[in-house]
N, C-alpha and C positions, 0 to 999 in steps of 0.2 A: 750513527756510524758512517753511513752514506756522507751525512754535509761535512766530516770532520775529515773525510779521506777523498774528496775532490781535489781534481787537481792542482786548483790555485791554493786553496788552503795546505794541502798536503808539502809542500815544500817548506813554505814557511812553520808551518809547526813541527817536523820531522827535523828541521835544522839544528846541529851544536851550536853548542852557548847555554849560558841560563843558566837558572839554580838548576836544586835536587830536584824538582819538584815538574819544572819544564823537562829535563831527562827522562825521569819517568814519564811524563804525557807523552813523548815523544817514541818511545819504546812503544807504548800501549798503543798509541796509532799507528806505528809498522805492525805490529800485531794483525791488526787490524787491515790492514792494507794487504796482509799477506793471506791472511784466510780467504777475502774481497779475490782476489788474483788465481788462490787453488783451493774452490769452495768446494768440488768436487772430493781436492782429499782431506779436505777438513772435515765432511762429514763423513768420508768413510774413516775415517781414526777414530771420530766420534763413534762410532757403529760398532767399531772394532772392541774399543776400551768396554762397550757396554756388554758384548758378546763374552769378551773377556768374564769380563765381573760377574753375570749370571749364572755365566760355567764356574766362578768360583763360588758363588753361592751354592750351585745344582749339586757341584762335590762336596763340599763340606755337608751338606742335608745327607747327601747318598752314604757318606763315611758313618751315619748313626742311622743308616735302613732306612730313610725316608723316600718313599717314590710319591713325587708330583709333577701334575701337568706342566705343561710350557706358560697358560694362559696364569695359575696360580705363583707359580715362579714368578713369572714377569712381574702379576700383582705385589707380589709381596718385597720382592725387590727395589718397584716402583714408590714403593710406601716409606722404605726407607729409605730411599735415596731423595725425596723431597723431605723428608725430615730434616735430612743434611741441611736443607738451604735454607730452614728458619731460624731466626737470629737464638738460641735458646743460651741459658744462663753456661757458662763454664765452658762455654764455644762448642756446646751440644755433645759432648763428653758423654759417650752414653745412649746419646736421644738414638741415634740410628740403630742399636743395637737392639735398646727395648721397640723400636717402632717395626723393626723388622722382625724382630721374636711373636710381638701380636699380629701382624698382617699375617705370619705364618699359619698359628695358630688362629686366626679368624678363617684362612684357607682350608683348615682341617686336619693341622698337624699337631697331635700333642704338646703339650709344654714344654716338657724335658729333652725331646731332640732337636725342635725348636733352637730353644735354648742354646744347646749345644752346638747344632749345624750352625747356628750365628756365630758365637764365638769361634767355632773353627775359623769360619769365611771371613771374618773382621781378621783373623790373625793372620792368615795368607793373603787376605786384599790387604793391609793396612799396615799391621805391624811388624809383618816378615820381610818386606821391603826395606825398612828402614833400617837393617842390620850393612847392609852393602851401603845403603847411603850414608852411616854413620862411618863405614871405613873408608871412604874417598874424600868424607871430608875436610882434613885436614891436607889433602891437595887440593882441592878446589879455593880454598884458603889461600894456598901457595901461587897458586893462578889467578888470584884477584889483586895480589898484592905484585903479581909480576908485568899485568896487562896496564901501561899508562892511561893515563886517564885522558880520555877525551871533549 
């Protein structure tokens, strides 16, 4: 990331023109340039999103009577959330749900709220979000088609 967002290279690859293909590289190295410039809050949003997610997990376990440590939380959260990032068949459809129901349960928590405090927490981290995003979609539609192309 370093050699790609130096200064002599960084103009030159950050430039308009080019296919689809340079646009996108070009995007992902202002990405990149910008995090490099506010690493500071790039790692506290990073901090923030995971404090987030935990507490969604922490609630949905409490919603079915489960009390657990911080250190078992963390683990079992941590289990699924690397699960996320192995390539698994059907785009892992699934993996993090069962990988965090066993890390729960290898924690000490029964099966069945397990089970259940997962399903809550995937439904308010996951797919309760996607209700609002599917209603703005079709203006952000209207907004791609209204911004010229550069």
């Amino acid at each position: 990331a370093f050699w790609v967002t130096a200064p002599v290279r960084c103009r030159r690859l950050t430039g308009l023109g080019g296919g689809r293909a340079r646009r996108l590289f070009a995007a992902c190295v202002e990405g990149v340039l910008l995090v490099r410039r506010l690493p500071l809050r790039a790692f506290a949003a990073a901090a923030l999103y995971w404090a987030g997610d935990l507490l969604c997990l922490w609630g949905g376990l409490r919603a079915f009577g489960v009390q657990l440590g911080v250190a078992s939380l963390v683990l079992a959260y941590s289990v699924g959330y690397l699960v996320a990032a192995l390539p698994l068949p059907a785009g892992g459809a699934g993996g993090v749900d069962a990988a965090t129901t066993y890390a729960l349960t290898i924690v000490g928590v029964p099966l069945a709220p397990a089970l259940l405090g997962t399903f809550a927490y995937r439904l308010f981290n996951f797919w309760l979000p996607m209700l609002p995003a599917l209603a703005v979609l079709p203006t952000v539609r209207r907004l791609g088609r209204a911004v010229p192309a550069t």
